[in-house]
N, C-alpha and C positions, 0 to 999 in steps of 0.2 A: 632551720638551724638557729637563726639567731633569735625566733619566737623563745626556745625552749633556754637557749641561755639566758634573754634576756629574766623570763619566770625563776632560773636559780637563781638570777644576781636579788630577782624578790624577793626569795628565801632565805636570800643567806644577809638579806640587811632587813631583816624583820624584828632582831633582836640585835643590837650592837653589843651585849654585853658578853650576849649567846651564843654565836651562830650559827650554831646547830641546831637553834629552837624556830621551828618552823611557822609561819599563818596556815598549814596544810594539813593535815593529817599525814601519818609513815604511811602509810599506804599510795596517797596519793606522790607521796616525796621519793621510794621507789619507783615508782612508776613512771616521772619526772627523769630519775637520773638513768633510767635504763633508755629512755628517750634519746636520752644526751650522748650516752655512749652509742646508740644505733646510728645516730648523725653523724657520730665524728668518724666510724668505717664508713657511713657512705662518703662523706666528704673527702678522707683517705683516697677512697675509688678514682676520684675525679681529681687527684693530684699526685698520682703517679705517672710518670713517664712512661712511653710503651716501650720505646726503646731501654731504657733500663731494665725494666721488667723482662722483656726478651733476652736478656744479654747475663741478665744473674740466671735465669732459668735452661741458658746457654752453657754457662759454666758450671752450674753442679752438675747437669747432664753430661758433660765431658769431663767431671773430677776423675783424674784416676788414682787418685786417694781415698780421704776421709773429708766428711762435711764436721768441721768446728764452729761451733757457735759460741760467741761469749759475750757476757754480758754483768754488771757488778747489782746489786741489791734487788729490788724488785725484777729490776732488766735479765736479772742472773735468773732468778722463778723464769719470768716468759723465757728466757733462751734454754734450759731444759726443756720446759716442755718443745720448743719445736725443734730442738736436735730428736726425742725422743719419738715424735710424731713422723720426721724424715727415717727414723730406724724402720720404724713400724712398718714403712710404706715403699721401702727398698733398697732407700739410699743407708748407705755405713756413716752414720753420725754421732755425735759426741757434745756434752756441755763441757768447756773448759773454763774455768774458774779466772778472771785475768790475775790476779791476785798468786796463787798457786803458779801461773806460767810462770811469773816474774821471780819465781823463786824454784826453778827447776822444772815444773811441769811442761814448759815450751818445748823439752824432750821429743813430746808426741806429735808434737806438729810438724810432719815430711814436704819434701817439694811434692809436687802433684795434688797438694789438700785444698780446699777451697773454705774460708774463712766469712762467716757471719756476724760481723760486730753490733749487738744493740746499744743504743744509747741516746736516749732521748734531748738531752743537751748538746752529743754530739761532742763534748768536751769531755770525758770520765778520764782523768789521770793515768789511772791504770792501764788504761784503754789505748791511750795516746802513747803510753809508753812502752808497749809493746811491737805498736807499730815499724820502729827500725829492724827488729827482730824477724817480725813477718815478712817486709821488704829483703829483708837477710833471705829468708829461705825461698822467695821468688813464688809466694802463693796468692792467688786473688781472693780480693775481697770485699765483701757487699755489704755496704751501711747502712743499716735500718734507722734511722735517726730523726728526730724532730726537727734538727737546725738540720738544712742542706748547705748553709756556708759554714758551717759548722769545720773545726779540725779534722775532725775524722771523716768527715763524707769528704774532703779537700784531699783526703790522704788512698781517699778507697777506689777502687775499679770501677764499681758500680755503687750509686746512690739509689736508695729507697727513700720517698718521703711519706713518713709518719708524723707529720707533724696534727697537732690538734689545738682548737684555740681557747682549750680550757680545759682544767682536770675537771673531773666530776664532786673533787674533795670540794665543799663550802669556804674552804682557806686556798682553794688551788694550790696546795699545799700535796698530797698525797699522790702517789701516782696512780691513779684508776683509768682514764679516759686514754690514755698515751700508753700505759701496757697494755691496754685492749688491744687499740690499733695495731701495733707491734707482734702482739698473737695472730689477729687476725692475718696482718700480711704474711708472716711465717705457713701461718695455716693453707691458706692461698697458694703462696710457692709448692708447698709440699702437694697439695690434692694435684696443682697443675703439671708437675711431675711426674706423678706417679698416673695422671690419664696420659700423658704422652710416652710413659710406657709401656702404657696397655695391660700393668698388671690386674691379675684375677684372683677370683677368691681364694683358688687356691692358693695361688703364691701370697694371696694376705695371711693366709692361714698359718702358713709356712712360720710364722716369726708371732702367731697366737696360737700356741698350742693348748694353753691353761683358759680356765674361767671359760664361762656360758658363751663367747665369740667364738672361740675358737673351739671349743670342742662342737660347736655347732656346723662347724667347717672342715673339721678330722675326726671325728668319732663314727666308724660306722656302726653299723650291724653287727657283723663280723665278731666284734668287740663286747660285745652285749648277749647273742643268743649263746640258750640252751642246748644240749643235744636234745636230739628229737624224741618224744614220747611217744609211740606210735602205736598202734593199733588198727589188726585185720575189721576189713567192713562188719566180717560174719561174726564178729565178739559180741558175746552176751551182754545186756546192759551192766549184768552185775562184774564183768571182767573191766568194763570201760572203768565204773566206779572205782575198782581196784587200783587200775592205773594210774586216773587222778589223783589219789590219794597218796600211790605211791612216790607220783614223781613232783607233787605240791607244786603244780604251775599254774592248775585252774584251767587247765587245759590238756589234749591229747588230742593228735593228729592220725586223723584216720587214710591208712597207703594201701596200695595193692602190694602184689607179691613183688614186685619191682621198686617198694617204697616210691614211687612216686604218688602224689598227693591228690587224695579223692574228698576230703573235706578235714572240718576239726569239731571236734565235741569239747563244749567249754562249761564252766558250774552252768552257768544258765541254762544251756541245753540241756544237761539233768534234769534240773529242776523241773524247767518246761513240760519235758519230756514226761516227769512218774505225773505230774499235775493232768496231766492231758489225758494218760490211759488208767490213771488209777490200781489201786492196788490190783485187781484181779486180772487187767488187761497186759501185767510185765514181762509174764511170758513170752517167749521167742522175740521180742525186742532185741536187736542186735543195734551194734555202731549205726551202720549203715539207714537206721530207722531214725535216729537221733542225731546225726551228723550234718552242719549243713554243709553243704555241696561248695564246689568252686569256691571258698574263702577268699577273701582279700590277703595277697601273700608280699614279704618282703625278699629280697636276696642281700644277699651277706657284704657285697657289695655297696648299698646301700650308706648312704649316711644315715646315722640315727633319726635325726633332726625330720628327715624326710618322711621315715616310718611313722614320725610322730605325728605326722601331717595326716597321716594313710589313717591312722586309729581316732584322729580329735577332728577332723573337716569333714564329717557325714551327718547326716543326721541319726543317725543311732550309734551311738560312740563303741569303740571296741577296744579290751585291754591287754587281748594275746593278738601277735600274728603268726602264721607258719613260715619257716624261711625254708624258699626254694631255692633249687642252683638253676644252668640256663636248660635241663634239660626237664628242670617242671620233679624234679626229685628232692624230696624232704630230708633237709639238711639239721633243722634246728626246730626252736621255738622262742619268739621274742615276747619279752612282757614289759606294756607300760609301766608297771614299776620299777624296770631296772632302767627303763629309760628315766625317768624321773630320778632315780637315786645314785646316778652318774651326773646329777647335777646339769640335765642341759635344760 
């Protein structure tokens, strides 16, 4: 830790007029300050309390409210993000603006809510002065803060220490190193939470229903296929081709008289197939001659995501599958493309 500060205080007296003109190249000067910030969560690590850590992790677990978090200017950035991160992951949370409570929004905040104040000084005016307010409504509350004698850690239930012993700014000036921290402890609470709930993909899923996570997690099959294009064993090759054609899938599933599923004929297998017996040999070619057998099949049940697994993890890739139901009967037909074009 102190190697790597000691090299920015190099940095940052290389140029007095400068100090942001470095002896190092940017390359090397990134790689410096991401150094810095990795030190200061570790060093975080080793300067929290366990008993406080158990005891804020205590109280959002038993909120029978809303998780609020607040915080003013940068502090305000990092305390979105982990009110949004405890949504995500199960807890009922919220950013509140300290600025906006003092002016009516304090509204939203009920007895039973559990309060996260960041504040790196631990002094934020707005901060502090809200405090009588919150005392008013009888809510706990957990200070993430850089000073621990700080007002507000003095004032709160539970203390966090986020303290770091330098920004990453060359003026120590900017806040980088100490909203890290602060994310990261936020981050921390919320993952250790939400393992001591035992939530699951699904219930992640639950609260992502949009973009590539979440429809990775709720999009089945079901949602995706075809009806089934089928066709008897005993079809002429030339009926098969018809059906292709007619039903543009690139595919046709070949059932018995019970539609249950005896293989699929796809372009390829056309292909293959006139390539193999030639013109003069198409005669009496039926499904059954061109068909391959026991296909790889999905059911409608099925996540998409997993189908997608079933056509892209072989070694010879495949772009239809047939969908069966649990009694082995030809439901549908799914196509790589519509898996791709539902964006997962």
């Amino acid at each position: 830790m102190s190697f790597f500060f000691a090299n920015f205080r190099e940095l940052s007296r290389a140029n007095s007029s400068n100090p942001y003109k470095t002896v190092k190249s940017h390359f090397e000067n990134v790689v410096l300050l991401l150094k810095l910030e990795a030190s200061a969560i570790e060093r975080a690590s080793t300067c929290l309390d366990e008993k406080s850590v158990e005891k804020a992790i205590a109280l959002i677990a038993a909120c029978e409210g809303k998780l609020v978090v607040l915080g003013i200017g940068k502090s305000g950035v990092i305390a979105q993000k982990i009110a949004q991160t405890f949504t995500s992951t199960g807890t009922v949370s919220m950013f509140l603006h300290p600025s906006d409570a003092l002016h009516g929004s304090l509204g939203v905040i009920t007895p039973g809510d559990v309060i996260i104040a960041l504040s790196n000084s631990g002094e934020t005016d707005e901060i502090l002065a809200l405090l009588p307010a919150l005392k008013q409504r009888g809510v706990s509350i957990i200070a993430i803060v850089g000073n621990t004698d700080s007002a507000l850690a003095r004032q709160s239930d539970v203390v966090l220490d986020a303290s770091v012993d330098k920004e990453a700014c060359p003026l120590n000036l900017a806040p980088t190193t100490s909203t890290t921290v602060a994310l990261a402890i936020g981050d921390a609470l919320a993952m250790t939470l939400m393992e001591s709930r035992g939530l699951t993909a699904e219930q992640f899923a639950v609260n992502h229903p949009a973009g590539r996570l979440g429809k990775r997690l709720t999009l089945k099959v079901e949602h995706l296929i075809h009806d089934s294009p089928n066709v008897s064993p005993g079809d002429s090759w030339l009926e098969v081709v018809k059906a292709i054609s007619k039903y543009s899938l690139g595919a046709v599933n070949v059932v018995d008289e019970n539609a249950r599923l005896l293989g699929i004929v796809t372009d390829g297998d056309l292909r293959r197939t006139i390539e193999r017996n030639g013109d003069d040999n198409l005669n009496g070619l039926t499904a059954h001659h061109m068909m391959t057998g026991n296909p790889t099949t999905a059911t409608a049940e099925m996540l998409a995501f997993d189908a997608l697994q079933l056509m892209e993890n072989r070694s010879s890739q495949i772009s239809v599958l047939p969908v069966v139901d649990e009694k082995g009967l030809c439901i549908g037909l799914l196509r790589l493309h519509d898996i791709v074009r539902s964006g997962l």
